[in-house]
Each structure stands twice: as structure tokens, then as C-alpha cells.
C-alpha positions in Angstrom: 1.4 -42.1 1.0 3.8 -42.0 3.6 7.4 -39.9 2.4 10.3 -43.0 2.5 14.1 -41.3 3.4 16.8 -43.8 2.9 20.2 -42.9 5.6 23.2 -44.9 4.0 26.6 -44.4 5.5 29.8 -45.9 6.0 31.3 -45.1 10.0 34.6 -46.6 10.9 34.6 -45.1 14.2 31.5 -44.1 14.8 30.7 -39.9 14.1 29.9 -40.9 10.4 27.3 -43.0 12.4 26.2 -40.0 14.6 25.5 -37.6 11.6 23.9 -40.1 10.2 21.2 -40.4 13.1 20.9 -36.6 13.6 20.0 -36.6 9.6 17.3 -39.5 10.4 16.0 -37.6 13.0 15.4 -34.8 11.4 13.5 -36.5 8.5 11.5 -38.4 10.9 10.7 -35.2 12.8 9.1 -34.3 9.8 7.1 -37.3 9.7 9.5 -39.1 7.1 9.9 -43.2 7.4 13.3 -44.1 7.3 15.6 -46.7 6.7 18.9 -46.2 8.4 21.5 -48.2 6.7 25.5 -48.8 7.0 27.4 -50.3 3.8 29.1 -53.1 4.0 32.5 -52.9 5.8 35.6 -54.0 3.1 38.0 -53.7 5.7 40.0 -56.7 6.9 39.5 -58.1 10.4 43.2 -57.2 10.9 42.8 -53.6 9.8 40.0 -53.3 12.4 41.1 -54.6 14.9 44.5 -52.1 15.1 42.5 -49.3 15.9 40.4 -49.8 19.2 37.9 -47.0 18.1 37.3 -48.9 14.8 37.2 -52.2 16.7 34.4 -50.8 19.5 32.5 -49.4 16.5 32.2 -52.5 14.5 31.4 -54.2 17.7 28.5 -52.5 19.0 26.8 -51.1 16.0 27.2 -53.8 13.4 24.8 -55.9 15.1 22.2 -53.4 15.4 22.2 -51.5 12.0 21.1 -53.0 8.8 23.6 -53.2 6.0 22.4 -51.4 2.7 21.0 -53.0 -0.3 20.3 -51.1 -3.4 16.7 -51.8 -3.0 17.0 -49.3 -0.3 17.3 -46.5 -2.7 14.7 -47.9 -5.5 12.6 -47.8 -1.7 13.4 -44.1 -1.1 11.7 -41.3 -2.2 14.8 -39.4 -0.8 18.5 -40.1 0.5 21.4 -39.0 2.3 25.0 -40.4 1.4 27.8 -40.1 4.1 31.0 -41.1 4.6 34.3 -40.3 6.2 36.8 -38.8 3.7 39.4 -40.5 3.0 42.4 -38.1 1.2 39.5 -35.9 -0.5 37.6 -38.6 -1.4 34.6 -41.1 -0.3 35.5 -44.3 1.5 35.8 -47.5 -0.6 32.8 -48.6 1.0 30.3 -46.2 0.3 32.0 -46.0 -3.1 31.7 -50.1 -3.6 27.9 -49.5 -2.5 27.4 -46.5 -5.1 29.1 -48.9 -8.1 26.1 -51.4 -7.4 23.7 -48.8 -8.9 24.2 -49.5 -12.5 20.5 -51.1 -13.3 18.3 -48.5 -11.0 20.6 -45.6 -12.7 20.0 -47.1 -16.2 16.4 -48.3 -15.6 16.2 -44.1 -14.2 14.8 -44.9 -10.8 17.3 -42.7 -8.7 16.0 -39.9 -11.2 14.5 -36.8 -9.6 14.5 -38.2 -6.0 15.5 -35.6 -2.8 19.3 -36.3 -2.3 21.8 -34.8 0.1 25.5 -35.9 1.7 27.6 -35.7 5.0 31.1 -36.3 5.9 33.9 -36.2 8.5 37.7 -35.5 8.5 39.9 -36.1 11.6 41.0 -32.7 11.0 39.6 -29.1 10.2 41.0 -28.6 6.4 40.9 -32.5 5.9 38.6 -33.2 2.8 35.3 -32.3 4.2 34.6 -30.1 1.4 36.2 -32.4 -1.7 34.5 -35.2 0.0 30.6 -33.7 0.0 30.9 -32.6 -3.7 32.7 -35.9 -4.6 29.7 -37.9 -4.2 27.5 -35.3 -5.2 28.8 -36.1 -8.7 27.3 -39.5 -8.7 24.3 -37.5 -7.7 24.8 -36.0 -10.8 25.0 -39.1 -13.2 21.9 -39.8 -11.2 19.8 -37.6 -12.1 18.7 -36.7 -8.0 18.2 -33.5 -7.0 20.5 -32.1 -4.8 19.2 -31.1 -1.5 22.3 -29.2 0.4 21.9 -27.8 3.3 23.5 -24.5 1.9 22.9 -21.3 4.0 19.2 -22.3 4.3 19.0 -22.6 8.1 20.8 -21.0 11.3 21.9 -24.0 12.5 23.7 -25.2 8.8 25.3 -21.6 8.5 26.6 -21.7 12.2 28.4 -25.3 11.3 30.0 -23.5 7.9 29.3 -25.7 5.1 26.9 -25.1 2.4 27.4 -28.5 0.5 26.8 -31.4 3.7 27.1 -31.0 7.4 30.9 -32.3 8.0 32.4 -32.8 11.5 35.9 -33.9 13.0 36.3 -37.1 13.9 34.9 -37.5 17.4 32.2 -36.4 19.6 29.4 -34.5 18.0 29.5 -30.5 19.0 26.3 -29.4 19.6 26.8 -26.8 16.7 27.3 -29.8 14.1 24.6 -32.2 15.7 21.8 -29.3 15.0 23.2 -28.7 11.4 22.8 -32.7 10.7 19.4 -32.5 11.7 18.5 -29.6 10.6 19.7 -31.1 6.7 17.8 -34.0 7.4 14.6 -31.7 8.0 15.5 -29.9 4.7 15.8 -33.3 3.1 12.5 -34.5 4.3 10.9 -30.8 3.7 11.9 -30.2 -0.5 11.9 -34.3 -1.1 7.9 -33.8 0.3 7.5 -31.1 -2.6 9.1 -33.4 -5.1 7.2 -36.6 -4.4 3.8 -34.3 -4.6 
């Protein structure tokens, strides 16, 4: 049996959308099959189209990434949540996706599956934190277990956060790209444990 890794984000401008593929490469890396998944934008056209970095996102990656279904996660062994903050919080997206889960969490298939979360702030003290334990509490409700990266790896200790790899908006630093793939690796490594 083949371990199954479910990547669900939301990206309006597209580093949401680059953690996200350092975290399925590391999972794959470790032999992992994965489902890389965006939730469904909410956003007006309007809204998108008055940022040109929102615009160019939607443009070229919408049409080449999946949006999410909740069968995605009844799929997964494992999963990793991300999303931009937005004033401490999750994005109304991912947040409209994670409201969908009501029959798997009360039929208790998200129970005891490998979970783990990523974010992004546009600046350093932005909500990076508040946003990676925010959706950890509906890993909570859940019943997953929580798969941070913590301290557990050089590379997640040299991007500073314990509780999901978080970057500024932008670009990817080296630093942060190895820490997202580095959690996905953890994700795939203790979710393998779990499932056996």
C-alpha cells in the first residue's frame, strides 16, 4: 500500500503555492503519492483583477492545479493545510474548504491521520504564527495528529518556526524552501509510522 499525502492550499499571489510544492516534494521524496490541491478561490473577479500579482497567479496556475474536494482528505493518509494569513487568521478560502468537513469529521475519517500546516504574511511579525496554530485547532476537533515541523530538522530551526514553515510574501529564500520540504519529509516520515 502506497502512503497517499493530500497538499491543500489557498495562494493569492502565488508563495502560498510555492510552500506548498516544496511540502509535496518532500513527501514524494519519500516515496509518498500526492494530490496537490488549491481551494476554491471566493474572491471576486473585480478584487483580482486590482492586484496584478493576484491576477498573474490566478492566470497561470488555476488552469493547471486541481481544486480541492473533501474526498481529497477521506483519500489521504496524511495532509498539509496552508494558507496566507489574513489579520492572524486563515484565508476565507481554506476556511470555506475546512467548514465542508462536517460528515468525514463526524463519520471520524480525518481521525488519527499525519497532519501539518504552512503560511505566509507580507511581513515579518504579520500572523505567521497565529495563522499555523489557528488551523491547527481544527486539527484538533479533528482528531489528526499534528505533525509540526518543530525543531526536528536543521533546515526547520534555521527558518524559525516550530509550528509550520511560514515565509513573506514573495520569492522563496532558500532558507524557507528547504524548511517546506524538509516538513513535507517529516509529514510523509511519522504519517508512514501511523498508517503501519
Amino acid at each position: 500500500m502506497s502512503l497517499k499525502i493530500a497538499v491543500i492550499y489557498y495562494s493569492a499571489t502565488g508563495t502560498v503555492h510555492e510552500l506548498a510544492k516544496e511540502i509535496a516534494a518532500g513527501a514524494e521524496s519519500e516515496g509518498a503519492e500526492v494530490r496537490f490541491r488549491r481551494v476554491k478561490e471566493l474572491a471576486p473577479a473585480e478584487a483580482i483583477a486590482s492586484n496584478e500579482g493576484w491576477q498573474k497567479h490566478v492566470d497561470e496556475v488555476h488552469p493547471n492545479v486541481e481544486e480541492a474536494v473533501i474526498d481529497d482528505l477521506d483519500w489521504a493518509d496524511g495532509f498539509a493545510l496552508g494558507s496566507p494569513t489574513r489579520f492572524g487568521l486563515p484565508t476565507a478560502q481554506l476556511k470555506q474548504f475546512i467548514d465542508q468537513t462536517g460528515p468525514l469529521w463526524g463519520a471520524g475519517k480525518l481521525a488519527g491521520k499525519g497532519a501539518t500546516v504552512f503560511t505566509s504574511a507580507s511581513t515579518p511579525h504579520g500572523g505567521h504564527e497565529s495563522t499555523a496554530l489557528a488551523i491547527s485547532n481544527v486539527l484538533y476537533h479533528w482528531g489528526a495528529v499534528i505533525i509540526p515541523p518543530g525543531y526536528a530538522t536543521p533546515e526547520g530551526y534555521a527558518a524559525g518556526s516550530p509550528y509550520g514553515t511560514s515565509a513573506l510574501t514573495g520569492p522563496l529564500s532558500d532558507v524557507v524552501s528547504a524548511a517546506a520540504k524538509a516538513q513535507g519529509v517529516r509529514l510523509a516520515q511519522i504519517t508512514k509510522k501511523l498508517v503501519a
